[in-house]
C-alpha positions, 0 to 999 in steps of 0.5 A: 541468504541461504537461510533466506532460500531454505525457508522460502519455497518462492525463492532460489539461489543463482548457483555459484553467486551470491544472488537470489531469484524468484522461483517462478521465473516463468511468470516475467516474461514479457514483464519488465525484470527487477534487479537491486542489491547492494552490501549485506547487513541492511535486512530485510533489505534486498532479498525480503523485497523479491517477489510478485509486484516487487523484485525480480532478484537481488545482488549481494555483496559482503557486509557494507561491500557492493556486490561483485560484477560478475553476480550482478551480471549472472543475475542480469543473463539468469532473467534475459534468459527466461524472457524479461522485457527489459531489465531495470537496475534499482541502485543506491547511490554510492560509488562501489555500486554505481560502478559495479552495477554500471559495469555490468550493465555495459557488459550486458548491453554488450550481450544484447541485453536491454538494460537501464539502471535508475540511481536512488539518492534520498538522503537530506542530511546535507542541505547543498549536496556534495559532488557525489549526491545524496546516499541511497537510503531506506526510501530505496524500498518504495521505489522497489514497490513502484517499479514493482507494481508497473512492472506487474502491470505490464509497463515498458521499461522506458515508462517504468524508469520514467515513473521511478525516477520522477519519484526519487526526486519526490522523497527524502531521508533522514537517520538518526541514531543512539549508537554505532554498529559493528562490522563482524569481527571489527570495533564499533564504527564510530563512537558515542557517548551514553548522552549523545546522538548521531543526526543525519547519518546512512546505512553503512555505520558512518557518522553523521553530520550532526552529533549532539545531546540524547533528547526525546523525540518530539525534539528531534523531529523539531531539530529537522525544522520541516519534514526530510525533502529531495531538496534541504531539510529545511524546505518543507512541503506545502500545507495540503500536501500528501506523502507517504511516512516510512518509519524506519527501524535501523536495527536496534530499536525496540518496537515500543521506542519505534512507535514513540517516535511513529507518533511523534512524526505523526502529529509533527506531520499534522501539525504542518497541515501534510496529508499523511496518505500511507505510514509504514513502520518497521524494519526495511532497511537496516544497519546491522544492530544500530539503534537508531531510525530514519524518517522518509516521506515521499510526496505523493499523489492518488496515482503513486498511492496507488502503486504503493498500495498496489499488491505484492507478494514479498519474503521480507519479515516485516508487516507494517500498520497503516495510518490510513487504516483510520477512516476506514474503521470510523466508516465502517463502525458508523455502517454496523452501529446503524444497521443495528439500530435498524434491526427492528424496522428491517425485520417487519418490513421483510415480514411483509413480503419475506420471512422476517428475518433481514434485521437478525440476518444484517445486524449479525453482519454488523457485530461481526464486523464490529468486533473484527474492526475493533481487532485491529486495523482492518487492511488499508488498501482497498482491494484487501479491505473489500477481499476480507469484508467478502470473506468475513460475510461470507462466513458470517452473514449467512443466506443469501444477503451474505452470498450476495454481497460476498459476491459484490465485494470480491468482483469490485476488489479486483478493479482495486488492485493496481489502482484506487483514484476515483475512475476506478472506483467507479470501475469497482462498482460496475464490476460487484454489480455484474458479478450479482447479475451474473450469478444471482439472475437478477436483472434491474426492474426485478425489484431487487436491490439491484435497482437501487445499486445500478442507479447509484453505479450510473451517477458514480461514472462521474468518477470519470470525468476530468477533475471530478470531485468525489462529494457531490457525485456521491451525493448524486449517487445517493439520490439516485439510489433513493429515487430508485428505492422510491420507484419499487412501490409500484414494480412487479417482483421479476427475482429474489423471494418477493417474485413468489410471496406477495408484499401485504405492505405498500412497498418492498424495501430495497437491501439495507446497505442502501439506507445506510448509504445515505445516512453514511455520505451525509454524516459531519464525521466524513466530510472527504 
């Protein structure tokens, strides 16, 4: 932990304690505070989960030892202290830390503290639960980002315990493994022969209700008969179903074996017609070096995804890719390709009422574009994905176009940081365009190409309607984006160049993004 902190300017140890806080305690005042821990050796698990829209501070004990009760409620008085709403514990369960963070909480109430304690039991090893209840194991992490995120939006504890508890419900958890693991200074913790596998074991290094021959992983996927549940592993979720993948490194795996088994659940997940919203994969909760791996999925719908994706500022070395990150790409490679096959036509239709130069000036966006997307999976989550398409334009689109759309894409990401269902989406498009007209002077009847994006943002406010359906209303919104298009031929130039060149041609266009609009939400490869 002291590591941790030294390398970490947003991070601080509790004197005395083995605790770790956010350096900026100011800024949870009046936000709920997050507080988790629980035995050492499961890193990055607790302390690389601290930080905006995620914990608090965390409590640790020593290696698989639930931590002291007198840190947990040092830790509990440090954020009372600087003026939190409320303390929310996120416990995993077993019994040392159910009775050490349960102490502490009856102490701080006590003190006149508001606290709440959420229990986390995601293991499904066991098909008919013992007395004790499932083992708190990796799917712990989301909850954290939950709660983290309504936390950061200013939820009440009352809500925030409500939403995390309903999730714990919806997730599930299953360990496998290849090997034991060491407690420092002591022999393995159980033993396996070099042919042999462990199935449905936790975090601790304790054995596992299964144990039988070493075999691929397609095959240990087909051993579950379904997907992990919060019921029995054996009650699979219904075909149509989303859910969050974590794929999770128990510690001593390679990255290559991570990503064989990656693909595997994948396809496996397919296969059974499940939604695969969000994949993380990575080290998030380990068992000291353990080579082995736990599944979690998380049944999920567009509002949970959101909180998930929701942004989070954390010390946790692990950066995971995203499953979702695919339909993005195939988007955005069917907008550049066919900008650029629009090069020419923009260039003589801006030759008629401008420089010439709006093809040259779109087509170089598209190949920066291109070549950024075939870098690497650009961002799932909405906001980071519009926040790096404005940066990437900004630095090279050039001119107005790339200022303009710079613009645009910056305003709308904010609406697309704590949510992303369908209503804020329409949220997103008021927003980019009130940044253009505040900062452009543009206003719609200027023949810009406002008027096409304002007619397209008025059709999207069916977004908001109860049960809307996101295909026709886009369909609408290009329609009307087109009609819009449309009725320039006959309007005066009020902004832009076109105000002060006369068009020699019939009609000024309207912004390339809006041909590509429709020719993009009409393709068969988007058919969602």
């Amino acid at each position: 932990m002291a590591g941790l902190v030294a390398c970490n300017a947003g991070l601080r140890l509790l004197q005395g304690h083995r605790v770790v806080l956010r350096a900026d305690l100011v800024a949870i005042r009046g936000r709920v505070a997050l507080l988790s821990g629980g035995g050492s050796g499961h890193e990055p698990a607790h302390a690389g989960y601290i930080g905006k829209g995620m914990l608090t501070g965390v409590v640790a004990g020593a290696v698989f030892t639930s931590p002291a009760v007198g840190s947990i409620l040092a830790a509990i008085r440090a954020v009372t202290q600087a003026g939190a709403a409320g303390t929310l514990l996120i416990v995993k369960n077993y019994t040392g830390d159910r009775l050490n963070f349960g102490l502490a909480l009856e102490r701080a109430r006590a003190e006149g503290a508001d606290v709440r304690m959420v229990v986390v039991g995601d293991d499904s090893a066991f098909a008919a639960p013992k007395k004790a209840g499932r083992r708190g194991l990796c799917g712990t992490v989301l909850i954290h980002k939950v709660a983290g995120a309504l936390a950061e939006a200013g939820a009440s504890l009352n809500e925030i315990v409500k939403r995390v508890s309903a999730a714990a419900k919806a997730m599930g958890t299953l360990g496998l493994s290849l090997s034991p693991c060491s407690v420092p200074g002591s022999k393995p913790t159980f033993q396996l022969a070099n042919d042999e596998m462990e199935l449905g074991l936790g975090i601790h290094g304790e054995a596992g209700v299964r144990r039988m021959k070493v075999s691929g992983a397609p095959h240990f996927l087909s051993l579950l008969g379904s997907p992990p549940s919060s019921g029995s592993h054996s009650a699979p979720y219904p075909a149509g179903a989303s859910v969050v993948l974590v794929v999770n490194n128990l510690g001593g795996l390679s990255c290559l074996e991570l990503g064989i088994v990656a693909g595997a659940a994948v396809r496996s997940l397919e296969r059974r017609g499940i939604r695969i919203a969000r994949a993380l994969v990575g080290s998030f909760m380990t068992a000291l070096e353990m080579a082995g791996v736990s599944l979690t999925l998380l049944l999920v719908d567009e509002e949970l995804v959101g909180l998930i994706e929701g942004p989070g500022t954390t010390h946790s070395p692990s950066h995971p890719p995203r499953v979702g990150a695919a339909r993005v790409q195939q988007v955005l490679e069917r907008v550049c390709s066919t900008l650029l096959d629009m090069q020419d036509e923009l260039n003589q239709l801006d030759r008629e009422a401008g420089d010439g130069d709006c093809g040259h000036t779109h087509a170089r966006a598209a190949r920066a574009i291109q070549e950024w997307v075939r870098a690497g999976p650009p961002p799932a989550a909405p906001a980071q994905l519009l926040s790096a398409l404005a940066d990437l334009l900004l630095e090279q689109m050039g001119g107005s176009s790339g200022v303009l759309y710079g613009l645009f894409l910056t305003a709308a990401a904010q609406p697309l940081l704590n949510h992303d269902d369908l209503p804020t989406w329409a949220d997103a498009m008021d927003a980019g365009i009130e940044a253009m007209q505040r900062y452009g002077g543009a206003a719609p009847g200027d023949r810009t190409m406002l008027d096409s994006l304002c007619a397209a943002a008025q059709a999207l406010h069916g977004l908001r309607s109860p049960g809307a359906t996101l295909l026709p209303v886009l369909a609408t919104a290009v329609e009307s984006a087109e009609a819009a298009a449309e009725a320039t031929r006959t309007m005066e130039a009020g902004a832009g160049r076109a105000s002060y060149i006369r068009a020699t041609g019939p009609w000024a266009p309207p912004a390339a993004a809006l041909v590509v609009m429709g020719d993009v939400a009409a393709h068969p490869m988007y058919p969602q």
